[in-house]
N, C-alpha and C positions, 0 to 999 in steps of 0.2 A: 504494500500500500504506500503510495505516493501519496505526501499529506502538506499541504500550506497551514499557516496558521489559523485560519478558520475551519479547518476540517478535522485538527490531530485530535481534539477532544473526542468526536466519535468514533473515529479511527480506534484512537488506547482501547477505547469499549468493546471492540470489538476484537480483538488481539487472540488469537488461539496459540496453539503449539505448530511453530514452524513459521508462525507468520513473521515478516521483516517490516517494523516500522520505515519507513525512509523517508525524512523531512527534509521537506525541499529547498533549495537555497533563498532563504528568508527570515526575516527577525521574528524570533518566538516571545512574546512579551507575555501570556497569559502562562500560569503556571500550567504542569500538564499532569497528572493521576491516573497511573496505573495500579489497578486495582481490583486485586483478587487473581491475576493472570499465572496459569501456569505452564510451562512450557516442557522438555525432556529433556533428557541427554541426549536424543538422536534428535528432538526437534526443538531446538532451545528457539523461544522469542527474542527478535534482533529489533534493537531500535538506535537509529545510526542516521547520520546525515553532514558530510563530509564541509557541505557549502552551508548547514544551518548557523545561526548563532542562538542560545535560550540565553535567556536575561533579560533586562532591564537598559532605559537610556539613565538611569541613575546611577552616576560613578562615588568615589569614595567623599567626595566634595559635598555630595547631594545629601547623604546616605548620615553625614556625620553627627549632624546634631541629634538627629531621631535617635539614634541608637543609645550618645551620651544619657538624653532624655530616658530612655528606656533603663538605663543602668545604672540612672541618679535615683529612678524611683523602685527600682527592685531594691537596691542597698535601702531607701527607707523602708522597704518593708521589710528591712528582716536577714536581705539576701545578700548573697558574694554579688557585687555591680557587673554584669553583664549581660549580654544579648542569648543565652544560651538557652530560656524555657524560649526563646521563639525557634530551633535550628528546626523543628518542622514545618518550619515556612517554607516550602524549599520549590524551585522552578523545576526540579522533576522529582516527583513524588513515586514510592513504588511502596503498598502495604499488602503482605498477604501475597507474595510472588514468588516462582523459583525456576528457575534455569531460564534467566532471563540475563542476553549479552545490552551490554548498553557501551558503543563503540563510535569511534570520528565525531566527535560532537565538540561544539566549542559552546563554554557558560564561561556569560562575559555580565561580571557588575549583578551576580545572583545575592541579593541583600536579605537576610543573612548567609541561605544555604543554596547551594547548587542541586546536589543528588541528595534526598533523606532515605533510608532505609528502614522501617518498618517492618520488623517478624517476616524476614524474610530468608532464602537458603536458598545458595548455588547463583549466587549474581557475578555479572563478570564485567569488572568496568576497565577497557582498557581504549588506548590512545586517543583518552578526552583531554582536551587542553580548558583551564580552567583561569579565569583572569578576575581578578576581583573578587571581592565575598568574603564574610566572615568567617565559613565553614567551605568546602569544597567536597567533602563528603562526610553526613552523617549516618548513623549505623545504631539503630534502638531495637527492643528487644529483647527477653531472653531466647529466646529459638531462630534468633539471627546467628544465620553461622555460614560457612563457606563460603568465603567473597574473595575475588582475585582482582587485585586491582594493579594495571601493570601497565607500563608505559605511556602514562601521564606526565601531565605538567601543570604547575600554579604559579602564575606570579598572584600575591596577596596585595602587594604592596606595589601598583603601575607608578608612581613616582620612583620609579628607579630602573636601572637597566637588567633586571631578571630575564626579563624576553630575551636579548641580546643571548647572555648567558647559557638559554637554555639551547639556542643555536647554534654556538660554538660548542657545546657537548654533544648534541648530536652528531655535529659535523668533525668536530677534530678530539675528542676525548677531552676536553678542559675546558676550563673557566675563562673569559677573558681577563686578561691581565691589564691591562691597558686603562680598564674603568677605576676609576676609586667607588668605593664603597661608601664612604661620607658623605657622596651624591642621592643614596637610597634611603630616604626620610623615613619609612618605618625604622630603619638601622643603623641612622644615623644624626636624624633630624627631632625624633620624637622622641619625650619622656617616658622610660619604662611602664612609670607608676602611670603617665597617662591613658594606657592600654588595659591595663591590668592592677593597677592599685587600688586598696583596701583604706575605709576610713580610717581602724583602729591604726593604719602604720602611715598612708600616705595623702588622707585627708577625704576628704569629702573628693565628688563626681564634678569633675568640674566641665558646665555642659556647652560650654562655647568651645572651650579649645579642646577639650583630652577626645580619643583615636577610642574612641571603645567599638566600635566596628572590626577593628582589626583582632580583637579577644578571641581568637578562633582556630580551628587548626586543618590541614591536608583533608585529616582524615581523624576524626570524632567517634569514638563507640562510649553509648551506656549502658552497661550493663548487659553486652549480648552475651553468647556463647562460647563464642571464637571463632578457631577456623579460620584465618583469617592469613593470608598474603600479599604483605603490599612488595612490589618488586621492578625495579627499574623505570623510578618514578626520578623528577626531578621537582623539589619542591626548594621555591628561592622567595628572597626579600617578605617572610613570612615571620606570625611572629609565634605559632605553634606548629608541628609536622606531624608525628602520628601520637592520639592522644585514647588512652583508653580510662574510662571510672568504670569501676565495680562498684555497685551500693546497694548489691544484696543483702539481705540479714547473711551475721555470721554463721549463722546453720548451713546456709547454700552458696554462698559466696565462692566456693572451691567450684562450683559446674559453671563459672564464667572468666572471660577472658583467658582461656586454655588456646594452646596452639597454634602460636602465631609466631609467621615467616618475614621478617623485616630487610630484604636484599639486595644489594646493587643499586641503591637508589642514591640520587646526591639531597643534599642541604644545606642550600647556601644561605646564608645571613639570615637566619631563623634567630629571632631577636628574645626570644625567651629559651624552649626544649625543643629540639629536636624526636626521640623519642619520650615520652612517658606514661609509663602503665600507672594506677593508682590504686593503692587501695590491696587488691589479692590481683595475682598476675603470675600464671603456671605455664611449665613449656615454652619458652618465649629462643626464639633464634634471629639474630642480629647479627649480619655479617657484610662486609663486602661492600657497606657503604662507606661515601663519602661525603666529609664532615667540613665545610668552606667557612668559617666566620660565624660557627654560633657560638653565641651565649652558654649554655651548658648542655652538650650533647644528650646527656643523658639524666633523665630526672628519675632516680627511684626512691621516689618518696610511699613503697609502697608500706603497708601492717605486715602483709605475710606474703611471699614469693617463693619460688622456688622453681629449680631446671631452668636457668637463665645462660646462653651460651653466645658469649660477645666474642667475635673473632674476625678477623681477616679486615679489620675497618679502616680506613685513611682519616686523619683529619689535620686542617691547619685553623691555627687561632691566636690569629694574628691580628686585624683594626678590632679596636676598644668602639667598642655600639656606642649609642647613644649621644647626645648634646654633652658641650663639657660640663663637667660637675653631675654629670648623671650618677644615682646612688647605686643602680645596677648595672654597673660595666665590667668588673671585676670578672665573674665567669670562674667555671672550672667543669670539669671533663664529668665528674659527677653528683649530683645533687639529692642528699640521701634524706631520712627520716631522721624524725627524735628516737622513738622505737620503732623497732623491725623485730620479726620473728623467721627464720629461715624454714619453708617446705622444701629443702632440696638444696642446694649447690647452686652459686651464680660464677659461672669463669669466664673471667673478662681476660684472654689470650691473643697473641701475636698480633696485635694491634698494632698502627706504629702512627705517629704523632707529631706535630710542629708545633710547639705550645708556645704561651707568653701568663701561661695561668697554670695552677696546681691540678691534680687530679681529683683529689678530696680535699675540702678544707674543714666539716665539720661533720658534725653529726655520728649516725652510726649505721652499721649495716650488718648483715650474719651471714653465714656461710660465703663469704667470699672470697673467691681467689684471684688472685691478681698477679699472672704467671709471663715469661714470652713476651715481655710489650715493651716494642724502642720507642722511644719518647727523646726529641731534640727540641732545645728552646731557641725562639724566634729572638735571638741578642739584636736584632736590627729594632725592630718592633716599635711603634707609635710607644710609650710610657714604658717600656720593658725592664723591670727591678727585678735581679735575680730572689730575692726576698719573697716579692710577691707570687712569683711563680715556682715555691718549692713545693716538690708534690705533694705532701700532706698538708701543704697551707703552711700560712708564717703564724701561725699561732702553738706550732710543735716548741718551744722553750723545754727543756730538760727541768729548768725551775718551776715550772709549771704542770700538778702535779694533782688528779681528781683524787677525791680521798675514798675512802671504802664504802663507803655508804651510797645506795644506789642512787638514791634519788641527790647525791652531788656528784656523781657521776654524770647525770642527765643534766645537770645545771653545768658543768665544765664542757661537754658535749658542744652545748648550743656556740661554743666559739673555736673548740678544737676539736679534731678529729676523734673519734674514742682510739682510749690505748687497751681495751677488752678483747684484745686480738683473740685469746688461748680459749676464754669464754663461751666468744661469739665467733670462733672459726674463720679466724681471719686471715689469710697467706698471701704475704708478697713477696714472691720467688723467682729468681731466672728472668728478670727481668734488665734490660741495658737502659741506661739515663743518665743524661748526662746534666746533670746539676750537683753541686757539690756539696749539697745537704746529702747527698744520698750517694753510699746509706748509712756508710758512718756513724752520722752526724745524728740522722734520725735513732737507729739503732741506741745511741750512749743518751736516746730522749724516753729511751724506755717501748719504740715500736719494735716488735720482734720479724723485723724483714731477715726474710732466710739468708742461707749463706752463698747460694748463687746466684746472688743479687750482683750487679756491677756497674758501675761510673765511668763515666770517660768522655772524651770527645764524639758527639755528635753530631756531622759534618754529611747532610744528604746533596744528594748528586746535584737536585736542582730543588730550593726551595721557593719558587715560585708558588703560591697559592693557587691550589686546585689544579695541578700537573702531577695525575697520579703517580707515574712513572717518577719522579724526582724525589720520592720519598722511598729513596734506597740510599745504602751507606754502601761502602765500596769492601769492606771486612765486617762483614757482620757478626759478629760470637755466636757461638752453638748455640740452642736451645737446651734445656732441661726438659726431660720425658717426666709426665705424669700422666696421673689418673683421672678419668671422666667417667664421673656416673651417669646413666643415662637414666631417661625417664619410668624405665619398668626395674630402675635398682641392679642392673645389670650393670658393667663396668668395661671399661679400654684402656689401655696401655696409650697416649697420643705419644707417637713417636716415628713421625713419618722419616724418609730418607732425606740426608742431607737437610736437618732440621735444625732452622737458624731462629735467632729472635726476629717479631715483626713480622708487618703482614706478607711481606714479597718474599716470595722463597723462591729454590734458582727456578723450580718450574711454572711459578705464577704466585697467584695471592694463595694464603695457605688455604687449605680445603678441610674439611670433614661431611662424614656420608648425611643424607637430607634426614631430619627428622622423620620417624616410621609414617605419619600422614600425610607427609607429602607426596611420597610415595605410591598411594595409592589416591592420590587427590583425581577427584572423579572432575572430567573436562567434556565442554560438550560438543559432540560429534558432529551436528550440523554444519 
């Protein structure tokens, strides 16, 4: 079915198994609902439209004050300020759907959401390009589960050269180098807190100027399933990428956010997280992306997690976000809870890094290993203080010192990393870094980093931002073999051939086999 915008609404209605939406080259300004449609494995429903655009002539200029508005009067009621009970506003709506492809579409200026999912299973969203919007994809539900979303693109933030960006990766594997970053106003021009700040820390909604539009992320789930694949996506000038809450009761809270594949994707100048699960977050695999200029790649601020496996990842973190005097520019590689409880083992391995920021600077986290990962600092770097970029934060002093009682443990926490390594299963091992707090330095601080830990010069071939290849060292040190639990408690020896620190090994970015679901991840045939 060939459909204009006067006809797609009865067209959706009519949608069976097999059939192919296809919207014709024209502006979709009315939202569209699909709804109750279900399609197969051998005859999945397609809705696609190569020349369409869905959205809105409202850009971020239009959009801004309404949303401040919306997120000055949630906060008086009650609530965290943002746009977020509206993301089922959304210009393609799908509730009640399954083995439905949704392919070549462009949503341009969709305020708040672009794509919402509703209790839905077997959706497959790939080479949508996505321009504007607070959300880009939402995901609700608990029986929302098996979504493949893959070779997309967002710029969040069209004041800046994302776009550009996303076509030089297509086209030559990197970033342009040539732009400054300081030019992309979500990442350079706007106040943190103006996006995302709280009365109690950052004051009242202030509804003339603050960006609360932009509060939003790639890709949003609450509370679904899982099952979920985001993969060779490129999400830039944003100010969240893949965000998941859990806010089941604790009784069932474990049957959601399970089994999720996070890979090859880039993230550039993502001005808050890049990834973060919240709350309970099980099975989770993080690999093979690339990390350009966020803020803190990783936020796990979750209660309880467990089977977390970060490996094979690039990142440079090098321009300081924000206007100067911004309170959030600082940054660090990970962004953890007050309390954590460990379901499992988190291995954050062979990673390799261009930093000008620590890895951890507070807080706490359990079962984590932190094994294999070259980490070199950006000494050129806009404000770059070896101080400030030691990897446990510059709040590690030897004279400073929690005392035994837990609850001053959690009060020394909130400004230093915890030293409950032995406790909470803590291992930093086999790891090359070249900072000279480490690991010495940390070690006579009371942190127990193993003994094939190592220092020294870190000199990559080309540090140019966002030139994957350039984040090789010319002598890499061996790697140390450990153990991998896997998720049914069975176990591996990692200890591939010729096994160095870092993510490049001599025969590519390091590898391990796909989690058992992906494996059998059901794709559809039509």
């Amino acid at each position: 079915m060939r459909v204009g915008p006067g006809d797609v609404h009865a067209a959706a209605a009519r949608l069976k198994p097999g059939a192919k939406l296809h919207l014709n080259s024209a502006q979709f300004h009315a939202p569209i609902t699909v709804n109750g449609k279900r399609g197969s494995q051998n005859k999945p429903i397609v809705i696609r439209g190569p020349k369409a655009t869905i959205g809105s002539d409202i850009n971020f200029a239009g959009y801004r004050k309404k949303a401040n508005e919306l997120a000055d009067a949630h906060q008086k009621a009650g609530s965290f300020p943002g746009v977020y009970f509206l993301a089922d506003d959304a210009s393609l709506l799908l509730r009640d759907c399954q083995w439905v492809i949704i392919e070549d579409l462009l949503f341009e200026n969709c305020w708040p959401t672009a794509i919402y999912l509703d209790n839905c299973q077997h959706i497959f969203i790939r080479r949508v390009s996505f321009r504007g919007g607070t959300f880009a994809i939402g995901a609700a539900g608990p029986y929302t589960r098996h979504l493949l979303i893959e070779d997309c693109d967002w710029v969040q933030d069209l004041d800046s050269h994302g776009a550009a960006d996303i076509l030089s990766i297509r086209r030559n594997g990197h970033v342009r180098a040539d732009l400054s970053p300081g030019d992309c106003a979500l990442w350079g021009k706007i106040p943190w807190k103006a996006v995302h700040g709280a009365r109690k820390e950052d004051g009242p909604v202030e509804v003339e100027t603050d960006a609360r539009a932009y509060d939003g992320d790639f890709f949003r789930a609450w509370t679904i399933a899982g099952y979920v694949i985001i993969r060779n996506n490129i999400i830039t000038d944003a100010f969240n990428g893949v965000h998941f809450f859990n806010q089941a009761s604790v009784s069932t809270k474990a049957n959601f956010a399970r089994n999720v594949v996070i890979e090859d994707n880039w993230f550039i100048r993502v001005r808050d997280n890049a990834v973060e699960p919240e709350d309970f977050a099980w099975n989770w695999t993080i690999r093979r992306n690339k990390f350009v200029d966020c803020y803190m790649p990783f936020s796990f601020e979750m209660q309880t997690s467990g089977h977390f496996y970060v490996y094979g990842n690039l990142g440079w973190n090098i321009h300081v976000p924000g206007p100067e005097g911004d309170t959030h520019a600082s940054g660090a590689l990970f962004k953890l809870a007050d309390q954590h409880q460990a379901d499992g083992p988190h291995y954050v391995f062979n990673n390799t890094w261009l930093l000008r920021g620590p890895i951890v600077k507070k807080k706490r986290i359990s079962g984590f290993e932190h094994r294999n990962n070259l980490l070199g600092y950006a000494e050129s770097a806009e404000k770059f203080k070896w101080k400030s970029c030691s990897p446990l934060g510059n709040n590690w002093s030897a004279n400073k010192q929690p005392r035994s009682d837990v609850d001053d443990r959690f009060i020394f926490e909130r400004a230093c990393f915890t030293r409950s390594w032995k406790s909470l299963g803590i291992v930093f091992d086999g790891d090359f870094i070249g900072h000279p707090d480490f690991p010495a330095a940390l070690q006579a601080a009371g942190y127990k980093i193993g003994p094939n830990a190592r220092s020294g010069t870190v000199k990559f071939i080309d540090e140019t931002p966002g030139v994957p290849r350039g984040l090789r060292i010319s002598s890499p040190p061996t790697a140390q073999p450990f153990t991998i639990e896997l998720p049914d408690q069975t176990s591996i020896v990692f200890d591939p051939r010729d096994y160095v620190v870092g993510a490049w090994q001599a025969a590519g970015p390091v590898s391990l086999d796909d989690p058992a679901f992906v494996n059998v991840w059901p794709t559809p045939k039509g």
